[in-house]
C-alpha positions in Angstrom: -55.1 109.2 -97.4 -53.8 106.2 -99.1 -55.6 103.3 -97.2 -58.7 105.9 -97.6 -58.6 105.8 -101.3 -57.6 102.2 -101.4 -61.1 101.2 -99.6 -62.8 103.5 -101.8 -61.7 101.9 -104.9 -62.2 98.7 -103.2 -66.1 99.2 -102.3 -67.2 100.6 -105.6 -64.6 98.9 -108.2 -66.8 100.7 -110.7 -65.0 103.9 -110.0 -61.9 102.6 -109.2 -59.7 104.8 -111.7 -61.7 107.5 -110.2 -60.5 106.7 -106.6 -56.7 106.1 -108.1 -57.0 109.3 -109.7 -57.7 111.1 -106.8 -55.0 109.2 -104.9 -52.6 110.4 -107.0 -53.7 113.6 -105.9 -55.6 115.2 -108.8 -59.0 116.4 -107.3 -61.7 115.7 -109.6 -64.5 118.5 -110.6 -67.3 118.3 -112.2 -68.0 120.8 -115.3 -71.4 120.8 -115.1 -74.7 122.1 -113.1 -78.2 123.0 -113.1 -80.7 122.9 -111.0 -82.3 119.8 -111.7 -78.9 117.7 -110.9 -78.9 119.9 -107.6 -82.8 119.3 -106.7 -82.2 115.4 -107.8 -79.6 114.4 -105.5 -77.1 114.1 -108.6 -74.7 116.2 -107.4 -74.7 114.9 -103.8 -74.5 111.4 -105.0 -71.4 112.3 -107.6 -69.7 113.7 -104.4 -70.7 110.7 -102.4 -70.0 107.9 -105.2 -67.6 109.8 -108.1 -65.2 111.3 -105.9 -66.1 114.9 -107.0 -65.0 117.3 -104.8 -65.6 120.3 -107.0 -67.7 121.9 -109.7 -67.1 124.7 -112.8 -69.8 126.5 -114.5 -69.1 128.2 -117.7 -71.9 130.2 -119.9 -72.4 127.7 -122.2 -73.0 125.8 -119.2 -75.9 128.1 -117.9 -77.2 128.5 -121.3 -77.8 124.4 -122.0 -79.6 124.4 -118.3 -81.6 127.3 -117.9 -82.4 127.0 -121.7 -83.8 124.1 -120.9 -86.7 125.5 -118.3 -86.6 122.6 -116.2 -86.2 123.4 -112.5 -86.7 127.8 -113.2 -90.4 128.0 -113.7 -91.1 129.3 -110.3 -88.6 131.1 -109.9 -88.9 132.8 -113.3 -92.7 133.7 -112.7 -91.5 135.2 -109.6 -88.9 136.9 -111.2 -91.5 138.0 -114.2 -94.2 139.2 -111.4 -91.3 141.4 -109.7 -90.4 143.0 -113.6 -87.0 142.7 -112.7 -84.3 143.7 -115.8 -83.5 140.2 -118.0 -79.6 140.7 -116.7 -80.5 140.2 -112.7 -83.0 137.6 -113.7 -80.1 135.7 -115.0 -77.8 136.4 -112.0 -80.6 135.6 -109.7 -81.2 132.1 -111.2 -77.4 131.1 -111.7 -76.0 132.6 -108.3 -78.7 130.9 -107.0 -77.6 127.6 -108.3 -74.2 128.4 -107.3 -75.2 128.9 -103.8 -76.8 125.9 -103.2 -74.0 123.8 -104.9 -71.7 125.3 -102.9 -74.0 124.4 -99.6 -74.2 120.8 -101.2 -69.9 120.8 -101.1 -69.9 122.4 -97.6 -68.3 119.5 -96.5 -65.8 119.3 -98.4 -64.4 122.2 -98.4 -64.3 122.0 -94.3 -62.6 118.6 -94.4 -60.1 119.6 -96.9 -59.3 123.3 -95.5 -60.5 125.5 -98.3 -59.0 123.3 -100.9 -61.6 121.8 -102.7 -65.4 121.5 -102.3 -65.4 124.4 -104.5 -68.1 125.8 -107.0 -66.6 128.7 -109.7 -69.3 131.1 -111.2 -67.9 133.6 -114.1 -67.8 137.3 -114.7 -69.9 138.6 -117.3 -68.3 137.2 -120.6 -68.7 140.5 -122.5 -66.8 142.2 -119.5 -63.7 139.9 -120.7 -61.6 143.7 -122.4 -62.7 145.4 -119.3 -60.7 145.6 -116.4 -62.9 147.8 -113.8 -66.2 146.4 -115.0 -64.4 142.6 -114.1 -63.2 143.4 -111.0 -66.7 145.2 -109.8 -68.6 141.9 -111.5 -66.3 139.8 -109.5 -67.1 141.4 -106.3 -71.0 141.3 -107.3 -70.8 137.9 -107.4 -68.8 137.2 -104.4 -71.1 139.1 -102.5 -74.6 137.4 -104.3 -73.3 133.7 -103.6 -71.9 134.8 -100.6 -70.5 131.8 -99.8 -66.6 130.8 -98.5 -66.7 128.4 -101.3 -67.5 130.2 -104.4 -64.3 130.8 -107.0 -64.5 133.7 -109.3 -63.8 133.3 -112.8 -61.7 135.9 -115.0 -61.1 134.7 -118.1 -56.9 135.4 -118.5 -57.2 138.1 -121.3 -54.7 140.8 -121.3 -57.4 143.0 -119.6 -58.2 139.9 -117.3 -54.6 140.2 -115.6 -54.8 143.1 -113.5 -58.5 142.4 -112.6 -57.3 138.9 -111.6 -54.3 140.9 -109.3 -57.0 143.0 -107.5 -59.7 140.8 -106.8 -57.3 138.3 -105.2 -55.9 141.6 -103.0 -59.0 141.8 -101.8 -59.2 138.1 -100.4 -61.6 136.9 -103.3 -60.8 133.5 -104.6 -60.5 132.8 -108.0 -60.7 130.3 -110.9 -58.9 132.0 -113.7 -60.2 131.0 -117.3 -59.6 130.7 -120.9 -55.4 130.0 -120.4 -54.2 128.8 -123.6 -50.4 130.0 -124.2 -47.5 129.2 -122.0 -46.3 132.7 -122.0 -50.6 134.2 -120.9 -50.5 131.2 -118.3 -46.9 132.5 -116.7 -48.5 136.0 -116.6 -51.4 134.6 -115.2 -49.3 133.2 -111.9 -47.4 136.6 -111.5 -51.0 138.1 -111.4 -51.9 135.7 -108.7 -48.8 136.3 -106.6 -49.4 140.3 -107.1 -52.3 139.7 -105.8 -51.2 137.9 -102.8 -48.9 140.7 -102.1 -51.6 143.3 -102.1 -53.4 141.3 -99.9 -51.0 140.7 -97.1 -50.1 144.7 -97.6 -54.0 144.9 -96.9 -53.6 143.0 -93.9 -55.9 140.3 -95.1 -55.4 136.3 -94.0 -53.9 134.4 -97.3 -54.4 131.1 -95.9 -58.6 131.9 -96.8 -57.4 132.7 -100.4 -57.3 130.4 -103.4 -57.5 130.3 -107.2 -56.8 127.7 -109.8 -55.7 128.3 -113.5 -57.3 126.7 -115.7 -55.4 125.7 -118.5 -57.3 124.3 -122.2 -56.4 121.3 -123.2 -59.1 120.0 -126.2 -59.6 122.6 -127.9 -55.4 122.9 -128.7 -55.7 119.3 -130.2 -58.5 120.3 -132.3 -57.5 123.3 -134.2 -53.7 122.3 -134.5 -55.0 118.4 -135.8 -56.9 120.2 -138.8 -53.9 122.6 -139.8 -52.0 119.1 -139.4 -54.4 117.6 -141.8 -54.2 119.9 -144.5 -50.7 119.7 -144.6 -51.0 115.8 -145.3 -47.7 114.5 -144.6 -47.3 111.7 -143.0 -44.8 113.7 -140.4 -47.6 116.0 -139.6 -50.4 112.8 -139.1 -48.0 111.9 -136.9 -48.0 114.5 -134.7 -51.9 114.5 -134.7 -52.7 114.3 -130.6 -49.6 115.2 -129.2 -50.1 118.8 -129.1 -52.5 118.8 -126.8 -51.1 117.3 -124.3 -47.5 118.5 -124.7 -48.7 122.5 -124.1 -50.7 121.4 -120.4 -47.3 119.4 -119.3 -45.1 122.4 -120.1 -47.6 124.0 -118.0 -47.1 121.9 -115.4 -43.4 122.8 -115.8 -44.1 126.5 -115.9 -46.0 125.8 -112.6 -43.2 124.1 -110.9 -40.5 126.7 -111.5 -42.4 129.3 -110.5 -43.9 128.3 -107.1 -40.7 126.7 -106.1 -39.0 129.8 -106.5 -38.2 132.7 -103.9 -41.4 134.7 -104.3 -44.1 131.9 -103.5 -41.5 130.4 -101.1 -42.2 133.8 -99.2 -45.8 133.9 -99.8 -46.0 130.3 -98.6 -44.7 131.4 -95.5 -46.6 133.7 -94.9 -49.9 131.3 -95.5 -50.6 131.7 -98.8 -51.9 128.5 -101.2 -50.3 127.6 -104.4 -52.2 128.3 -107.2 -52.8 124.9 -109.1 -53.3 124.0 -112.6 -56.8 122.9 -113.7 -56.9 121.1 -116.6 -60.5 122.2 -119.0 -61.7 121.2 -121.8 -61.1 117.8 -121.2 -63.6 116.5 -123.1 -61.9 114.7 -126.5 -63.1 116.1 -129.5 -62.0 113.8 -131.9 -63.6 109.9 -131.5 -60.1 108.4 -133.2 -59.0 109.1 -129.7 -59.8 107.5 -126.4 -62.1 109.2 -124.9 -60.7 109.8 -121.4 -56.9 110.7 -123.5 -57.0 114.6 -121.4 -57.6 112.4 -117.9 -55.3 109.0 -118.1 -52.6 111.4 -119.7 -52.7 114.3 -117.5 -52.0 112.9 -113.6 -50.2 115.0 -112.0 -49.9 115.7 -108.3 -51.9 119.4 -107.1 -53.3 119.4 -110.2 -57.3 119.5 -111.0 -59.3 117.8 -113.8 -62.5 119.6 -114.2 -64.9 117.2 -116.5 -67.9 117.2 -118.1 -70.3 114.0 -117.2 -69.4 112.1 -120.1 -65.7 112.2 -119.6 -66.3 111.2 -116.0 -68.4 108.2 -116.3 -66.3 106.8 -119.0 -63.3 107.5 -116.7 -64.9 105.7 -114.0 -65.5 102.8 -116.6 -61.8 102.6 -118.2 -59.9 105.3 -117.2 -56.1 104.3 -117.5 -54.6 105.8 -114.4 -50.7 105.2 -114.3 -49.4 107.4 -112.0 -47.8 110.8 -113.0 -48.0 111.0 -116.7 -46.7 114.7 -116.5 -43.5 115.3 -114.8 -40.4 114.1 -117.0 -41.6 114.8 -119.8 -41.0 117.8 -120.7 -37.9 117.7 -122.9 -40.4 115.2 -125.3 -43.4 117.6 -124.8 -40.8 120.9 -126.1 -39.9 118.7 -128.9 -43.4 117.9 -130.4 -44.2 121.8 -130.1 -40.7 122.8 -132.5 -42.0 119.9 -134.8 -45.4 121.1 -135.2 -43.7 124.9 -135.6 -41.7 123.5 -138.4 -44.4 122.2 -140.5 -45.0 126.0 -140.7 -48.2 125.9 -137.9 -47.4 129.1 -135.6 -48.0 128.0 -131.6 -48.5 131.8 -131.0 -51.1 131.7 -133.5 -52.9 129.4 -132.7 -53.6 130.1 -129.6 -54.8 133.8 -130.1 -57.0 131.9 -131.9 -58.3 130.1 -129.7 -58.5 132.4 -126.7 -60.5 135.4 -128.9 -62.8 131.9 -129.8 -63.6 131.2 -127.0 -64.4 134.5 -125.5 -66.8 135.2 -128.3 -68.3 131.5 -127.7 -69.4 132.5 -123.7 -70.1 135.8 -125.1 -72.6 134.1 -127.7 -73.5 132.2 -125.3 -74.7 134.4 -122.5 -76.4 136.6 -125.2 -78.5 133.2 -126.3 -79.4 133.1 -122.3 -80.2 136.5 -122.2 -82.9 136.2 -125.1 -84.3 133.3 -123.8 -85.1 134.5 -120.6 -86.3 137.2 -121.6 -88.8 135.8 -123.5 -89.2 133.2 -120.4 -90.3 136.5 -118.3 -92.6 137.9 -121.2 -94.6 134.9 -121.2 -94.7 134.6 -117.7 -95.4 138.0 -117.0 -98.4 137.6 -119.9 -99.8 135.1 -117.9 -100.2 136.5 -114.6 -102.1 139.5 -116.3 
């Protein structure tokens, strides 16, 4: 795997931190997609050239492509001509998109056994307080894509968790979403390993299942850095950046306690997968940091770093890879959380925050879809009359 990489990095020294960061076995996804990068080659040649091996979609996501129109005109006229309901016009066109990303990382899945040459679709985002309707959305989509290679995302809510337990019983791989606390993400792997255990009770094969936890990393830095700001000291601009990455590598520690303890180890031998971190939101939000801080910082080995183009490219240009930057340091990484707690900024807090922020976000999100293909299919359907 080694030499592999090493000739990689050595044909295409553009994207040799890409090649060093997939050597030091962090699989890179891409946090993008639309149909034009599908129908362009894009993502085939970010698989062939960028070491992509993976790809998340998110509302937001959906919204920016299909908003734009470009690639969906036939498929919307159809769509309009068929006077299908503005909700399974929307599934139609982003499982559709899904499927044939998935078909473009065929290979990759095959040659790496399931592990990656993945492509995660989410739930509904205004399904994110409702356990049934999640778990009957995630099967929906399993069966639309209907694909070995699809992940289903559940967003890690408190009525996520037991939706997340089920739909891994029934052999359903998924991508869980929106972790921001330590104590959510810890629930989080109990879920998966309940999960497991329902679905070897069911009989079913848990070397086919997987699911990565994906674990927010800018968004942390950006609300903790402006309650650091307003409380001006030079103690708290100090701190400004840490936080960040301080909560993903206690993650990382979470992660290693757990699956190294007597439950997975008996899971494991029964076939199941460990459920890796994925590290979102890497994008930096704030330009007084360099911009590929979440990747260079983050290396860790099982780990995935799901990134938006931007973050990629300049990754590829002058991404710092060092090795792991994660395990050892979480003694340091505990003590930057107390000091931020005892400038009176409550962790807990903020990261209730941030998870009900970011449901609403996708929630807005998909409602801004929704409205805009509905009007898509009015004028369509106008102009076939």
């Amino acid at each position: 795997m080694k030499q592999n990489m090493s000739n990689a990095a050595s044909a295409a020294p553009s994207t040799a931190p890409l090649a060093s960061l997939s050597d030091e076995g962090v699989s890179i996804w891409l946090d993008d997609l639309s149909r034009k990068r599908i129908e362009s080659g894009n993502l085939a040649e970010l698989i062939e050239k960028s070491h992509v091996v993976g790809v998340t979609t998110n509302p937001s996501i959906f919204q920016a492509a299909i908003g734009s129109g470009e690639g969906y005109e036939d498929q919307l006229a159809d769509l309009a001509v068929r006077k299908v309901t503005v909700d399974e016009a929307v599934r139609m066109m982003t499982t559709a998109d899904v499927r044939a990303a998935a078909d473009i990382l065929r290979p990759v899945y095959d040659a790496t056994q399931g592990r990656d040459g993945r492509v995660s679709i989410e739930v509904d985002p205004r399904l994110a307080h409702e356990t049934e309707a999640t778990i009957a959305e995630a099967k929906q989509l399993s069966w639309l894509v209907d694909r070995p290679n699809v992940m289903i995302k559940i967003p890690a809510t408190e009525a996520g968790l037991p939706a997340i337990t089920e739909v891994i019983g029934l052999g359903i791989s998924v991508n869980v979403t929106l972790i921001f606390s330590l104590d959510r993400y810890k629930a989080v792997m109990d879920a998966y390993l309940a999960g497991l255990e329902k679905a070897h009770e069911r009989g079913i094969d848990l070397a086919g299942i997987h699911s990565v936890a994906s674990f927010f990393v800018s968004r942390v830095d950006a609300e903790i850095d402006k309650r650091l700001d307003k409380a001006g000291t030079d103690e708290a601009k100090g701190l400004k950046g840490k936080a960040a990455l301080a909560n993903a590598r206690l993650a990382y520690e979470a992660f290693e306690q757990v699956f190294a303890g007597e439950r997975a180890a008996k899971l494991e031998a029964a076939g199941a997968n460990k459920q890796r971190p994925l590290w979102a939101s890497t994008g930096v939000k704030d330009p007084a940091y360099k911009d590929t801080l979440y990747v260079d910082e983050l290396v860790a080995p099982g780990t995935v770093n799901t990134m938006p183009e931007g973050t990629l490219k300049a990754t590829a240009d002058h991404g710092d890879i060092h090795g792991d930057a994660v395990t050892g340091t979480y003694d340091a990484s505990r003590a930057e959380i107390a000091a931020v707690e005892k400038l009176g900024i409550s962790y807990d807090e903020v990261v209730q925050q941030l998870e009900d922020e970011a449901v609403a976000k996708f929630e807005a999100a998909w409602n801004d879809l929704l409205a805009t293909v509905a009007g898509r299919l009015a004028g369509k359907e106008g102009s076939s009359k």
